[in-house]
C-alpha positions as CSV (number, residue, x, y, z in Angstrom):
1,X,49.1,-111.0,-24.7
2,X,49.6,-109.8,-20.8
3,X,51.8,-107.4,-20.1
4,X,54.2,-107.9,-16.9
5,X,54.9,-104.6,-15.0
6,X,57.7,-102.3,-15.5
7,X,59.6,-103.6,-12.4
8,X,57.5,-106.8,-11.4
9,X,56.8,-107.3,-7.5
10,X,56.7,-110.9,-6.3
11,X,54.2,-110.9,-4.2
12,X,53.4,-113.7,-1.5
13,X,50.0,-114.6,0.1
14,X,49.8,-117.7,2.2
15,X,46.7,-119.8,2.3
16,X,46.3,-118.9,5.8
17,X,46.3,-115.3,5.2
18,X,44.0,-115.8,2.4
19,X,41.4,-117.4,4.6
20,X,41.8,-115.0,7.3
21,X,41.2,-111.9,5.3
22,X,38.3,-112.8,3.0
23,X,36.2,-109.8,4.7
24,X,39.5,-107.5,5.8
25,X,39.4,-103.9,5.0
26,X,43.0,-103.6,4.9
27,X,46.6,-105.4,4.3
28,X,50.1,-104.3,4.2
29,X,52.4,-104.4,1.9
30,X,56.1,-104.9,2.6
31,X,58.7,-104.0,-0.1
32,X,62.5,-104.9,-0.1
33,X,65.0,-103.1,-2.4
34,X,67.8,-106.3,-2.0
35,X,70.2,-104.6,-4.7
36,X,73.1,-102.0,-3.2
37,X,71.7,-99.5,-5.5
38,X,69.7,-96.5,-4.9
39,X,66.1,-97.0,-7.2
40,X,63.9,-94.0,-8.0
41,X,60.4,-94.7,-8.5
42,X,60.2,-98.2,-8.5
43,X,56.7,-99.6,-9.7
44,X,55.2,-101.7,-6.9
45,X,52.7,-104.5,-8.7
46,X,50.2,-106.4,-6.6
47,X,48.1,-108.5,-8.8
48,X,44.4,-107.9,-8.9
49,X,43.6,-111.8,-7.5
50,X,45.3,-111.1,-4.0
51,X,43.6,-107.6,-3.8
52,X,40.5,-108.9,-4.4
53,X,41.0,-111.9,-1.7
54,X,42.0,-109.3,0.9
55,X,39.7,-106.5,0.2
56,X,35.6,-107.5,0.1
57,X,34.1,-106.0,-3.1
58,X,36.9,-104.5,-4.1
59,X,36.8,-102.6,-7.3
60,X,39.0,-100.0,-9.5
61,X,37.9,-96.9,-7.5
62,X,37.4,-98.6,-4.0
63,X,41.1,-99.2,-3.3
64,X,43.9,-97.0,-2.3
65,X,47.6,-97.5,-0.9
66,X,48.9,-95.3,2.2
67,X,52.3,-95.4,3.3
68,X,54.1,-95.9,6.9
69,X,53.4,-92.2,7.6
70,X,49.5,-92.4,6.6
71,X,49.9,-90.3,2.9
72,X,48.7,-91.7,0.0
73,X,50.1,-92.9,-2.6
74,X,49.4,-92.5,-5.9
75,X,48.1,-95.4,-7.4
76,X,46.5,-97.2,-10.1
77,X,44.5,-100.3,-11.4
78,X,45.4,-101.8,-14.3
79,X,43.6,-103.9,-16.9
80,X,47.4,-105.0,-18.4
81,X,45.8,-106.7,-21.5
82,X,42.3,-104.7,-22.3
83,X,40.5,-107.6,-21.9
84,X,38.4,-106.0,-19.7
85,X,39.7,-108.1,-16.8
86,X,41.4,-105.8,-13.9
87,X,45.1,-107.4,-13.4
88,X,47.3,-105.5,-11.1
89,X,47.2,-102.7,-8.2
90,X,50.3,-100.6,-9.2
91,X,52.2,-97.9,-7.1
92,X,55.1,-96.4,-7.1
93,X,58.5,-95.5,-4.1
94,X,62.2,-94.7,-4.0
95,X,64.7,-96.7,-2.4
96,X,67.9,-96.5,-1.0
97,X,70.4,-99.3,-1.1
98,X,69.0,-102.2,0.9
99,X,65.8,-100.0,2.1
100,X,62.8,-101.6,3.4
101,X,59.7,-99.5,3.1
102,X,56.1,-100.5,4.5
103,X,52.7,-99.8,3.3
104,X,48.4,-100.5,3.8
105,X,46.6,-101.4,0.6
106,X,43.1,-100.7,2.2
107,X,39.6,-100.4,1.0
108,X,38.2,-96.3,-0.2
109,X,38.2,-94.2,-2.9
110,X,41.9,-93.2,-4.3
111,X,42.6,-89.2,-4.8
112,X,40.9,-88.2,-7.5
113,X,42.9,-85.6,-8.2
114,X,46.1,-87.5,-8.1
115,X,48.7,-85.4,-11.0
116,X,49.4,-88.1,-13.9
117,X,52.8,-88.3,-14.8
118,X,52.5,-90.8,-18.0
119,X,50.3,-89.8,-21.2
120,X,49.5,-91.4,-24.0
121,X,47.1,-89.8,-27.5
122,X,46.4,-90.6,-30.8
123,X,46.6,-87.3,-33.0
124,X,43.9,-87.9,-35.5
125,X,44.2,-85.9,-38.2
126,X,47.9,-87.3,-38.5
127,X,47.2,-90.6,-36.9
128,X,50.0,-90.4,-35.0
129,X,50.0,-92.1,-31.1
130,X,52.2,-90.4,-28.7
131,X,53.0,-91.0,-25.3
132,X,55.5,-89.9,-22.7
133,X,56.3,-90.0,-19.0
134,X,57.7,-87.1,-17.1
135,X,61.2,-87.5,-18.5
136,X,61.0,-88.2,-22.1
137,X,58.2,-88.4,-25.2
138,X,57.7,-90.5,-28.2
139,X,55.6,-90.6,-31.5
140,X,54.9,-92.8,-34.1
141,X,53.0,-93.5,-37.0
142,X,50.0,-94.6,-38.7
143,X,48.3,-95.3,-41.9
144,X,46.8,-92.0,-41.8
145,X,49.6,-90.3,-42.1
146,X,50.0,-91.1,-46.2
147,X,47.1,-88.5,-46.3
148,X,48.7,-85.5,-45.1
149,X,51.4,-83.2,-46.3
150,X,54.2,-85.5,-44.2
151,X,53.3,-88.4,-46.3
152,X,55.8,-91.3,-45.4
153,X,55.9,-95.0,-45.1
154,X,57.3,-95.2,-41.7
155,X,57.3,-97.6,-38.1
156,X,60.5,-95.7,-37.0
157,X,59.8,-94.3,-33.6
158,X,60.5,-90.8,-32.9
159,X,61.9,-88.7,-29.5
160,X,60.8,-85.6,-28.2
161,X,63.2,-83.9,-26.1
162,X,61.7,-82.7,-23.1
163,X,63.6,-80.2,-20.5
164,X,60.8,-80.4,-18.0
165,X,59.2,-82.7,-15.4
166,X,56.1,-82.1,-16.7
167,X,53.3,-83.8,-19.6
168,X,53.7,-81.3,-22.6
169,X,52.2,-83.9,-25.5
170,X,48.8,-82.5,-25.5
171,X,50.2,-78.7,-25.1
172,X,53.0,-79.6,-27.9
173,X,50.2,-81.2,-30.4
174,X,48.0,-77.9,-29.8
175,X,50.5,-76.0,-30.6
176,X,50.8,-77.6,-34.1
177,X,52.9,-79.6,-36.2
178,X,54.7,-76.7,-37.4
179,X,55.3,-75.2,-33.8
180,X,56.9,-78.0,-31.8
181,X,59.9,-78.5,-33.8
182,X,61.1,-75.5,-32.1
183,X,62.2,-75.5,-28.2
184,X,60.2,-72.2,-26.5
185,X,61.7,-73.4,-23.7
186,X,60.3,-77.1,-22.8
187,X,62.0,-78.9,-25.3
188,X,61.1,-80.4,-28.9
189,X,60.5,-82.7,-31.3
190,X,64.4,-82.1,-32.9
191,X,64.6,-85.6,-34.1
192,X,65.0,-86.7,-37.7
193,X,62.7,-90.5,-38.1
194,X,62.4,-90.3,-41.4
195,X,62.1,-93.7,-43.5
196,X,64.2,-95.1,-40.6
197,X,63.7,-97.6,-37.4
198,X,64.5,-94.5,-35.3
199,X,64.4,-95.0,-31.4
200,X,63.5,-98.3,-31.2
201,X,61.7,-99.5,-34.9
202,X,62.0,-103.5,-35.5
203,X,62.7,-104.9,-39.1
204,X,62.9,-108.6,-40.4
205,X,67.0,-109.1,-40.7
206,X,67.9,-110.8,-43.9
207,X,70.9,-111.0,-46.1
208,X,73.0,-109.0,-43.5
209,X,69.8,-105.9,-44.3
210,X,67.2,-104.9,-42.4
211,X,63.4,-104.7,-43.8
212,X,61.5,-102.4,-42.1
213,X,57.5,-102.5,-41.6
214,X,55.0,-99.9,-42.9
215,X,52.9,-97.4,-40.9
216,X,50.5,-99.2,-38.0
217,X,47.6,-99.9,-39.2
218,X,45.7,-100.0,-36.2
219,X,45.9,-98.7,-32.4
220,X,44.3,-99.4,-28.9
221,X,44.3,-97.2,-26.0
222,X,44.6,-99.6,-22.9
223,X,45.1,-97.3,-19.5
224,X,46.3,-93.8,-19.6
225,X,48.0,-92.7,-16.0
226,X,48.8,-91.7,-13.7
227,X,51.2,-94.4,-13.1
228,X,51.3,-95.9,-16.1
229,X,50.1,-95.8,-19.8
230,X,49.4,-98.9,-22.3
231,X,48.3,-98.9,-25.9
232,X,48.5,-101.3,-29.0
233,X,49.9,-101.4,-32.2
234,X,48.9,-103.6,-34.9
235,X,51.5,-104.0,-38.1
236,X,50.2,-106.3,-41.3
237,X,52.7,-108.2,-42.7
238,X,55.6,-106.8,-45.0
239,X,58.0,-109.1,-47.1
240,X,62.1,-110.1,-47.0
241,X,63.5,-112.4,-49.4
242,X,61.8,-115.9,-48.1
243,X,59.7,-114.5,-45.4
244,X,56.8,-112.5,-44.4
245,X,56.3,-110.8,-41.0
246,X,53.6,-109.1,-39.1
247,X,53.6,-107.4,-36.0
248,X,51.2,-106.8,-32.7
249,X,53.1,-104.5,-30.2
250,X,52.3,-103.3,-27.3
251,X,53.8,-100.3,-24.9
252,X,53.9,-99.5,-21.7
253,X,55.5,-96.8,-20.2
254,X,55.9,-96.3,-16.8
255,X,55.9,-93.0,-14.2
256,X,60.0,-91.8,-13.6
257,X,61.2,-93.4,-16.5
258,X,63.6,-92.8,-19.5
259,X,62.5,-96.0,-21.2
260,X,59.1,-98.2,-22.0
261,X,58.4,-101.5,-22.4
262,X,57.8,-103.2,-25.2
263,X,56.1,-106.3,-26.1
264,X,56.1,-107.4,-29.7
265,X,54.9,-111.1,-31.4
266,X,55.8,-111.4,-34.7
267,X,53.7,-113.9,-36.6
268,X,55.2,-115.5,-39.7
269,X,54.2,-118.5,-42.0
270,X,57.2,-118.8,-43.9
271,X,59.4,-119.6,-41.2
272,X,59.5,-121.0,-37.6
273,X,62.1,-118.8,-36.4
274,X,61.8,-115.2,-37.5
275,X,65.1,-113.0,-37.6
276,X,64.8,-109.9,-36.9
277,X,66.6,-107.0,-36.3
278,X,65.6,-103.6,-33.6
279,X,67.8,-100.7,-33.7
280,X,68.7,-96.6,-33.4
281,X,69.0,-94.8,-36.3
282,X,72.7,-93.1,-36.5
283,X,72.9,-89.4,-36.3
284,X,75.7,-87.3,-37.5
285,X,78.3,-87.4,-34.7
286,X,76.8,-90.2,-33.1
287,X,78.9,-93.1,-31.3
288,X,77.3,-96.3,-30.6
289,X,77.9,-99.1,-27.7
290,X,77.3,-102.3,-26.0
291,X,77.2,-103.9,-23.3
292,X,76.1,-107.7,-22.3
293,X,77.4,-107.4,-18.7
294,X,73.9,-108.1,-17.2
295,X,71.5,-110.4,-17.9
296,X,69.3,-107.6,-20.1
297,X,72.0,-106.2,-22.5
298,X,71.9,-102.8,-24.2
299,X,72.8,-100.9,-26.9
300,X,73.0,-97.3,-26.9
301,X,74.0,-94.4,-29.3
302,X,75.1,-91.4,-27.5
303,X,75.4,-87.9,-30.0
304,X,75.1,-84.0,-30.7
305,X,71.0,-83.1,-31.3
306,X,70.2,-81.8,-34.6
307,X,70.9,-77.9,-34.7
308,X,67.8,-77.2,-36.8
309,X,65.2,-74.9,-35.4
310,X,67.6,-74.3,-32.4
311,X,68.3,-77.9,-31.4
312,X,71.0,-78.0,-29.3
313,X,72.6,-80.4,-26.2
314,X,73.4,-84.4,-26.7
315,X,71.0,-87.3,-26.9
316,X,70.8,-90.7,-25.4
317,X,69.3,-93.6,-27.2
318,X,69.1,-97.1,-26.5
319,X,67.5,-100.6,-26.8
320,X,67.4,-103.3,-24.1
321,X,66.9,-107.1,-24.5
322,X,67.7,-110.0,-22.2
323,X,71.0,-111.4,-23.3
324,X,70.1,-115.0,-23.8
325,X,68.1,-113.8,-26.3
326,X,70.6,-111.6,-28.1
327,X,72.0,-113.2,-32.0
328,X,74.3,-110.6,-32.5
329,X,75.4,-106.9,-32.8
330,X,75.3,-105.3,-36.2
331,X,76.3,-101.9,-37.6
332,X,74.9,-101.0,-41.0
333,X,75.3,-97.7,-42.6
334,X,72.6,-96.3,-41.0
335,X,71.7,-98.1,-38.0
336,X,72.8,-99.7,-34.8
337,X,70.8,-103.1,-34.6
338,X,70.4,-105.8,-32.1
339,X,69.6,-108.9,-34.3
340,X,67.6,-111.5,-32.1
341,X,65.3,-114.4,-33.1
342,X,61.7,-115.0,-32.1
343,X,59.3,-117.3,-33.0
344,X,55.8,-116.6,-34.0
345,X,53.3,-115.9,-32.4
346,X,55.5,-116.1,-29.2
347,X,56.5,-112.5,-27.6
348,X,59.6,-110.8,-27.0
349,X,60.3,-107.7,-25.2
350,X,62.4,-105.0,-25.1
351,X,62.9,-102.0,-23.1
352,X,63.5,-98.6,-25.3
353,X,64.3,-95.0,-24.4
354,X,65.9,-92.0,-24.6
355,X,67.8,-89.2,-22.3
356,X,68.9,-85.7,-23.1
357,X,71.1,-83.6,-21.6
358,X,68.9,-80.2,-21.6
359,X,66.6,-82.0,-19.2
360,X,69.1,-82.4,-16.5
361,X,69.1,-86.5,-16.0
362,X,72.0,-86.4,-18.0
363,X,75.3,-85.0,-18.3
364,X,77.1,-87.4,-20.2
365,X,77.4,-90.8,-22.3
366,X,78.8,-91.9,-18.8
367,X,75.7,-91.4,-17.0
368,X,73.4,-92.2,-19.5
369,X,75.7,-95.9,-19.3
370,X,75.1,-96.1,-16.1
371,X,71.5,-95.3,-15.9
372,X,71.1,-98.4,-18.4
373,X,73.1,-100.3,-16.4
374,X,71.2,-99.5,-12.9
375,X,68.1,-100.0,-15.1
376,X,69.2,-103.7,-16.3
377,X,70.0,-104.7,-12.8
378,X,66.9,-103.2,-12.1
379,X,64.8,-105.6,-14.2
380,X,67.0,-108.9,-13.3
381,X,66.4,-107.8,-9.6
382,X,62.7,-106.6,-8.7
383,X,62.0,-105.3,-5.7
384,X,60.7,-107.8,-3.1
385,X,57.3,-107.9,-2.5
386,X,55.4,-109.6,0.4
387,X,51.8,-109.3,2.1
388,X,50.6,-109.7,5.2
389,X,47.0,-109.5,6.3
390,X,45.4,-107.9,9.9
């Protein structure tokens, strides 16, 4: 199961340039924002192969990326997959409409003390994971979890509000369980999961209901910053009427961003299409909307936080899929749901996230909207990627 990059690059190597630069130090990089809207920290992808094919004896720590003006930039190798097979050089830039921006992938050691801005743990005693870029944290559960006080048979997906550009998921989990339900002035976890799919949770769909899955029974810690953060989940199977499902996901979650990819395959014996449902809990006051203008639609609930333990401003949700694969909107009594079709042991992905108002991104369902929609065009639209060799 490979994961593809937040915002994949195309990048283009000719033979020539491949023959040419089998002992070069050095190549450039030149990247292409063709869409006529601004794009703020846009990840760069350069697979592995033509790094390797450029750069003699290149390794993990041997490479780094500069930009026109000679700074670094903060970058990262990734093994996408953990199969301990290095798969991508990733970095990250801003773009204005129709910008062009130049930069040297060349041979050295990277900045060590480069400042992540993605984190991802798993909380043992709990056994929850949690992960989070400089804009918004999740959590969600495990097995482990029907040992402790906060027993529950959960794979919702929880948000923690965060009014800060910074990684507070270590911080918040020292604090204690106890303690970071209540905003000291970085945020909190003011969110109510429950026995609910939450931000993002996926369910088998049948007889117009959703089933939900049980706790993961199993994580995976793939990369952890400071560009990007992977992990694994692994769900045994839980029943329907008719049908059994299983579930192997996998999330990524990239510097800058609001929302993380997702990459699910569902594996089913009963059935060679499996209907399923992913969705956002409702919240008291909450409104919920779609949109299937662009080629990834979304669905979003926009309402009031929770007031307990001091909660307070309005929260974003929302769940992106690519609209031919899209069945059908549903609202239940307790959920928004996208209801799509996969077949097992074949992956889908979707893009989930969140945006709240006390971190300043967000000032209204409007502009929460329209970060979706700058986000969808985003993904039908990467930025343009070609190499060059010297």
């Amino acid at each position: 199961m490979k994961t593809i990059a937040a915002f994949v690059a195309l990048v283009l190597l000719s033979p020539s340039a491949n023959a040419q630069t089998a002992s070069a130090a050095h190549f450039t990089v030149r990247a292409e924002n063709t869409l006529s809207i601004a794009r703020t920290d846009e990840t760069i992808s350069i697979p592995w192969s033509a790094v390797s094919a450029a750069i003699r004896d290149a390794h993990a720590d041997g490479v780094k990326v500069v930009d026109e003006n000679g700074a670094e930039v903060t970058s990262q190798v990734v093994d996408d997959d953990g199969d301990g097979k290095l798969d991508a050089l990733i970095f990250q830039s801003s773009f204005w409409p129709g910008e062009v921006k130049g930069f040297t992938v060349e041979a050295g050691a990277p900045n060590a003390k480069a400042k992540p801005r993605v984190f991802v743990r798993h909380d043992e005693p709990r056994d929850d994971v949690a992960w989070e870029s400089d804009r918004i944290a999740f959590r969600i559960y495990g097995e482990g979890l029907k040992k402790t006080s906060s027993a529950m048979s959960s794979n919702g997906i929880d948000v923690w509000q965060k009014s800060v550009h910074a990684l507070v998921v270590e911080k918040w989990y020292t604090k204690g369980h106890d303690e970071y339900h209540i905003d000291t002035g970085e945020g909190a976890d003011f969110f109510d999961v429950g026995e609910t799919l939450g931000t993002g949770g996926t369910a088998i769909w049948k007889n117009d209901s959703i089933y939900r899955g049980d706790n993961f029974k199993a994580y995976k810690i793939i990369a952890n910053g400071p560009v990007r953060a992977i992990f694994d989940l692994r769900y045994d199977p839980w029943r329907a009427p008719g049908i059994s499902m299983s579930e192997i996901k996998r999330i990524s979650i990239d510097a800058g961003q609001n929302l993380y990819r997702a990459e699910s395959i569902f594996r089913s014996n009963d059935a060679t299409e499996i209907p399923y449902a992913i969705g956002l809990v409702k919240r008291p006051g909450m409104r919920g909307t779609e949109s299937k203008d662009a080629a990834w639609a979304w669905l979003s609930g926009w309402g009031p936080v929770s007031p307990k333990n001091g909660g307070h401003g309005e929260l974003g949700t929302a769940v992106l899929m690519p609209k031919d694969h899209l069945v059908d909107w549903k609202e239940i009594h307790d959920h928004y749901l996208a209801i799509g079709k996969a077949r097992s042991g074949v992956p889908v992905v979707h893009y989930i996230g969140a945006g709240w108002t006390a971190s300043g991104d967000f000032s209204s369902p409007q502009s929460w909207w329209a970060y979706l929609d700058n986000f969808a065009a985003r993904l039908a639209t990467p930025i343009k990627v070609t190499t060059s060799a010297h």
